[in-house]
C-alpha positions in Angstrom: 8.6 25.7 35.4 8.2 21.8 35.3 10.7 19.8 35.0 11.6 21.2 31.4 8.5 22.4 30.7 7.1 25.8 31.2 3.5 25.8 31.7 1.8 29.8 32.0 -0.9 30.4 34.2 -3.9 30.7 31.8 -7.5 31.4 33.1 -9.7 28.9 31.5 -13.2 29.6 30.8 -16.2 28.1 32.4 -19.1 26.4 30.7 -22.3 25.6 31.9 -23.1 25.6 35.0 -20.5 25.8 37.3 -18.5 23.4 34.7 -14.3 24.0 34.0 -11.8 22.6 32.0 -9.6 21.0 34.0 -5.8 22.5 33.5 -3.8 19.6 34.9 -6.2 17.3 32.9 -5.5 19.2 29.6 -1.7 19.3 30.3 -1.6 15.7 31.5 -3.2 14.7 27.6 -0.4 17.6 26.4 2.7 15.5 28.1 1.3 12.1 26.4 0.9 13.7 23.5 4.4 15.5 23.4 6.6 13.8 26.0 7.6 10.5 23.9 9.6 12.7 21.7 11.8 14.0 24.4 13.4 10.3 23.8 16.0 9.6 21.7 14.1 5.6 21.3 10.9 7.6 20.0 10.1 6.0 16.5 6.0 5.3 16.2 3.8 6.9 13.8 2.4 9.9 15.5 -0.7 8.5 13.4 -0.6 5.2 15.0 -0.6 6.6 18.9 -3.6 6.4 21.3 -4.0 10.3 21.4 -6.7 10.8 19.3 -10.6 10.9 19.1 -12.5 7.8 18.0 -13.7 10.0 15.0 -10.4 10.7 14.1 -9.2 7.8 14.8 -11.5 6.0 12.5 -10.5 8.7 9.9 -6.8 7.5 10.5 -7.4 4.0 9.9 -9.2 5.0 7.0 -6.2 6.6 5.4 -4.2 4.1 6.1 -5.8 1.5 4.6 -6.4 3.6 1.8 -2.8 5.0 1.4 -1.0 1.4 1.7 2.6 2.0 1.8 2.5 5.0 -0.4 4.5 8.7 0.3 2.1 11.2 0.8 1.6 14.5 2.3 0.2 13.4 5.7 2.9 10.4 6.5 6.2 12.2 4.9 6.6 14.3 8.4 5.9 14.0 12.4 2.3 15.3 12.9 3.6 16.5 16.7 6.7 18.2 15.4 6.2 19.3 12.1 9.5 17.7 11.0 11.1 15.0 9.6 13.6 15.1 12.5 14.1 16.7 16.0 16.7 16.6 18.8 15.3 15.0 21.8 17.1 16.7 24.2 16.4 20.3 23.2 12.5 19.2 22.5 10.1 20.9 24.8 6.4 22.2 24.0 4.4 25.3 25.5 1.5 25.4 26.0 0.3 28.9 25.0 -3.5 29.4 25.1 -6.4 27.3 26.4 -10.1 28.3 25.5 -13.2 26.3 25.8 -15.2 25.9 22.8 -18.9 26.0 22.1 -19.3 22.3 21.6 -17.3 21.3 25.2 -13.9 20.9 23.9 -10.8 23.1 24.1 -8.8 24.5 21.8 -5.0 24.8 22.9 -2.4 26.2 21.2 1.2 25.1 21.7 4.8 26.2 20.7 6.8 23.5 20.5 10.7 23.7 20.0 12.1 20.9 18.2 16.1 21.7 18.5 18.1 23.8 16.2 16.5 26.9 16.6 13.5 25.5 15.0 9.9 25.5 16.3 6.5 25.3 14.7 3.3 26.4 16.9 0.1 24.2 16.9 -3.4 24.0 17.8 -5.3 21.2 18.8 -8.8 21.2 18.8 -9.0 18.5 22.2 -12.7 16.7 23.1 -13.4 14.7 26.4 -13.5 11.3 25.8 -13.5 8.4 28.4 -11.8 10.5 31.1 -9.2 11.8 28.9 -8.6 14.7 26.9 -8.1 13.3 23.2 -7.1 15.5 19.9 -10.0 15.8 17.3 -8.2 18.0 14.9 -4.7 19.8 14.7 -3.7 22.6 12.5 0.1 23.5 12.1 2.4 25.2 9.5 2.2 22.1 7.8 -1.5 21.3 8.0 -3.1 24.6 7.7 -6.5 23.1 6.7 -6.5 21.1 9.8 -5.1 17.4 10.0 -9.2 16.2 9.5 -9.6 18.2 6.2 -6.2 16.4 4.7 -7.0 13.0 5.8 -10.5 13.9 4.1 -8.6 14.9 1.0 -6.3 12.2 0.9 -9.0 9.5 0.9 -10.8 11.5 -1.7 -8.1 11.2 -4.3 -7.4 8.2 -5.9 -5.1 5.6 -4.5 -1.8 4.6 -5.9 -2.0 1.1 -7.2 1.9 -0.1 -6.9 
């Protein structure tokens, strides 16, 4: 156990020659990712934070611009939590699996509690980039398709003109 965390011995494949994935590298990205909403001041976008690819980033942006300040699908919740609200104090994420992927990256899932006995498990799809593990894509309960495809769809369908 970490602080509140619990983090499980998982053996992480090698790739290439000699090459690992880093554990304390992945769960470092997994605390910057997770730990802002252990505090009760948390109230950024999860779409606006620095935790993502430059791809998806760009997608992001994308969106956003395309979006405007209209409801939709991808900004009515909390990408991390898969909520519209959570209790910081009982907030805590596990990480649950770790596997190296064909193209370099990792795929992690995560079980993350959000208070009141509710939960939601995750995976990220995380790529290397600039030192740091970074998330590329994300599939939960409430992005099944992957966060990527539903940005893709969003910008594909018409924007509201308000």
């Amino acid at each position: 156990m970490i602080g509140r965390w619990l983090v499980l011995p998982i053996a992480v494949l090698a790739a290439g020659a000699g090459q690992s994935v880093s554990e304390r590298a992945i769960d470092a990205s997994l605390h910057r990712i997770y730990d802002p909403l252990t505090r009760d001041t948390y109230r950024d976008a999860d779409w606006e934070r620095p935790v993502f690819s430059r791809a998806t980033r760009k997608l992001i942006r994308n969106w956003q611009a395309h979006i405007g300040n209209t409801l939709t699908v991808f900004n009515d919740f909390g990408w991390f939590c898969s909520c519209q609200d959570w209790d910081a104090k009982a907030f805590r994420f596990d990480r649950r699996s770790l596997i190296r992927n064909a193209s370099g990256g990792v795929e992690v899932s995560v079980h993350v509690t959000t208070g009141w006995d509710s939960f939601t498990d995750q995976k990220l799809k995380l790529v290397s980039e600039s030192g740091r593990w970074v998330i590329d894509d994300m599939i939960s309960e409430s992005m099944p398709g992957g966060l990527v495809a539903g940005l893709k769809r969003e910008l594909a369908a018409p924007a509201d003109s308000e």
